[in-house]
C-alpha distance (Angstrom), angle and dihedral (degrees) to the residues before:
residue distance angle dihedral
X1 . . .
X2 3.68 . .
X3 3.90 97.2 .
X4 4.06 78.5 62.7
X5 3.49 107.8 34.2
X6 3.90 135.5 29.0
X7 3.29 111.1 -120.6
X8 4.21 91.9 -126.2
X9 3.80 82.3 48.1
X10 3.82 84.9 59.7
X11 3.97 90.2 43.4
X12 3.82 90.1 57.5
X13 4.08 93.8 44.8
X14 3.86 87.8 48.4
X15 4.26 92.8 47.6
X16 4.64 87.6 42.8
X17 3.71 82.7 53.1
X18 3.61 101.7 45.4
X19 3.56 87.7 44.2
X20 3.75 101.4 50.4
X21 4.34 84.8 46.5
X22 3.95 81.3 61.1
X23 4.08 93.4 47.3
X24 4.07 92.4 40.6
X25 3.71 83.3 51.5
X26 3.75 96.6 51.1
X27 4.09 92.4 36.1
X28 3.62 105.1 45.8
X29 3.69 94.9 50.6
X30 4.01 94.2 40.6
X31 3.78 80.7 49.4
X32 3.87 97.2 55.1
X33 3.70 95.8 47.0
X34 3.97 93.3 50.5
X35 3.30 101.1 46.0
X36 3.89 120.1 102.7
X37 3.90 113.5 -98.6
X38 4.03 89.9 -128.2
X39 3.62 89.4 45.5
X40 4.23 91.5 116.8
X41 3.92 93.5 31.6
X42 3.42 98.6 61.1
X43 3.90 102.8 46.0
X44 3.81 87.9 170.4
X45 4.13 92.6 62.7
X46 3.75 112.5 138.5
X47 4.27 108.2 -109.8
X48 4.01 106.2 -137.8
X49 3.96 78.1 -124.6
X50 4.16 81.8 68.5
X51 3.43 91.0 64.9
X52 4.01 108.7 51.0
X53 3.80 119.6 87.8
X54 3.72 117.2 -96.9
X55 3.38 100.0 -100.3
X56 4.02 94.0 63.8
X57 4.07 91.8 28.7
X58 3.95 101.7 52.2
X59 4.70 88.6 50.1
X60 3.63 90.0 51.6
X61 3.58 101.1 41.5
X62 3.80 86.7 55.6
X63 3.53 92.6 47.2
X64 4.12 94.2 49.3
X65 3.99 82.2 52.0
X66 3.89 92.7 54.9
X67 3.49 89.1 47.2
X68 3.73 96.4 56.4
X69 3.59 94.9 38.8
X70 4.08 81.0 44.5
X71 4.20 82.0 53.0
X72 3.96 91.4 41.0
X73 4.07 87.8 57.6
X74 3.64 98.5 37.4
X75 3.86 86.6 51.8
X76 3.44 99.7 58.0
X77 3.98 86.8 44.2
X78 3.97 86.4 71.8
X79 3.15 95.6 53.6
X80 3.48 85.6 76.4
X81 4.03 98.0 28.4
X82 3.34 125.3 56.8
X83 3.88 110.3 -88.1
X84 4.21 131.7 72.0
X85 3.31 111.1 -63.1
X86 3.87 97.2 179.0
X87 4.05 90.7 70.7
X88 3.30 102.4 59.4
X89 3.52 94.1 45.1
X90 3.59 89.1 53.8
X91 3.74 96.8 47.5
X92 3.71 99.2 49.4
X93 3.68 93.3 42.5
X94 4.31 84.1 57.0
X95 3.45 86.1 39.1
X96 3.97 98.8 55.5
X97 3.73 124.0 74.9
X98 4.20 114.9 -124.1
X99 3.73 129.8 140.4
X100 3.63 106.8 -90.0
X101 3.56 101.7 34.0
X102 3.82 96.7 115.4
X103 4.07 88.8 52.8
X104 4.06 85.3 49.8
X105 3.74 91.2 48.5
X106 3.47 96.6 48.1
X107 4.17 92.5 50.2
X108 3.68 91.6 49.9
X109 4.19 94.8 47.9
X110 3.59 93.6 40.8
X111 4.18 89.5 65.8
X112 3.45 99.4 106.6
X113 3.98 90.9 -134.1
X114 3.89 94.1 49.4
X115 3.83 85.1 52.5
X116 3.85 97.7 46.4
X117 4.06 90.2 42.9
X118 4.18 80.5 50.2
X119 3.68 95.3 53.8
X120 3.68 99.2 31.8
X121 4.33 79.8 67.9
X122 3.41 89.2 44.2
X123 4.05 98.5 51.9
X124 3.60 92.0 50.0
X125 3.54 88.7 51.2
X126 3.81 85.8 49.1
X127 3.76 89.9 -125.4
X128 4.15 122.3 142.2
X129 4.17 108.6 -89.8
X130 3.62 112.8 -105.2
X131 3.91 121.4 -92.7
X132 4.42 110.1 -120.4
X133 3.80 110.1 -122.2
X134 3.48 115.8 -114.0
X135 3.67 124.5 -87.9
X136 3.34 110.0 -105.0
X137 3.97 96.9 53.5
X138 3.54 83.4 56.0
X139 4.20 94.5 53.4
């Protein structure tokens, strides 16, 4: 691995990843709990990025896409470094906007352990249990 790869080069990829396990620990959680409880059952729910002019709402929607694709990357980084690269995969790909994303959303909440694992955060955080979304967006 050396001929490819310094070994402080390796030092800094192991210290981004360990760092970015603590902030995916702290995020995803804080994420969970804030989130509204109808936030999968109504698929057609207004974003707060819906509602600012263009000219504020067009920046930051590119920037929340290079995030998740920044997430996407990152993710399949661990894979090969220590850290879990299954999170960040699955935040930036429900952070990124693409058609079907609802339908995807819906498949992966509507597993009865995702939900349980969901509302088992949000109970201890004494929050309301998610509502399922309805069947069809899930087909």
């Amino acid at each position: 691995m050396d001929q490819w790869i310094s070994k402080d080069t390796l030092h800094w990829i192991y210290a981004g990843s360990g760092l970015l396990l603590l902030v995916i620990a702290i995020a995803v959680p804080w994420v969970l709990i804030t989130m509204p409880r109808d936030s999968f059952s109504h698929p057609n729910r207004h974003n707060w990025l819906d509602r600012k002019p263009a000219a504020i709402r067009v920046p930051l929607r590119i920037l929340k896409n290079v995030l998740a694709l920044t997430l996407i990357v990152v993710g399949i980084a661990m894979f090969l470094t220590p850290g879990p690269g299954i999170f960040p995969i699955l935040l930036g790909i429900f952070l990124a906007d693409f058609p079907g994303k609802t339908t995807l959303q819906s498949r992966v909440v509507r597993k009865p352990t995702v939900m349980n694992s969901l509302n088992w955060l949000r109970r201890t955080f004494h929050r309301p249990p998610l509502q399922l979304p309805p069947k069809k967006l899930a087909a």
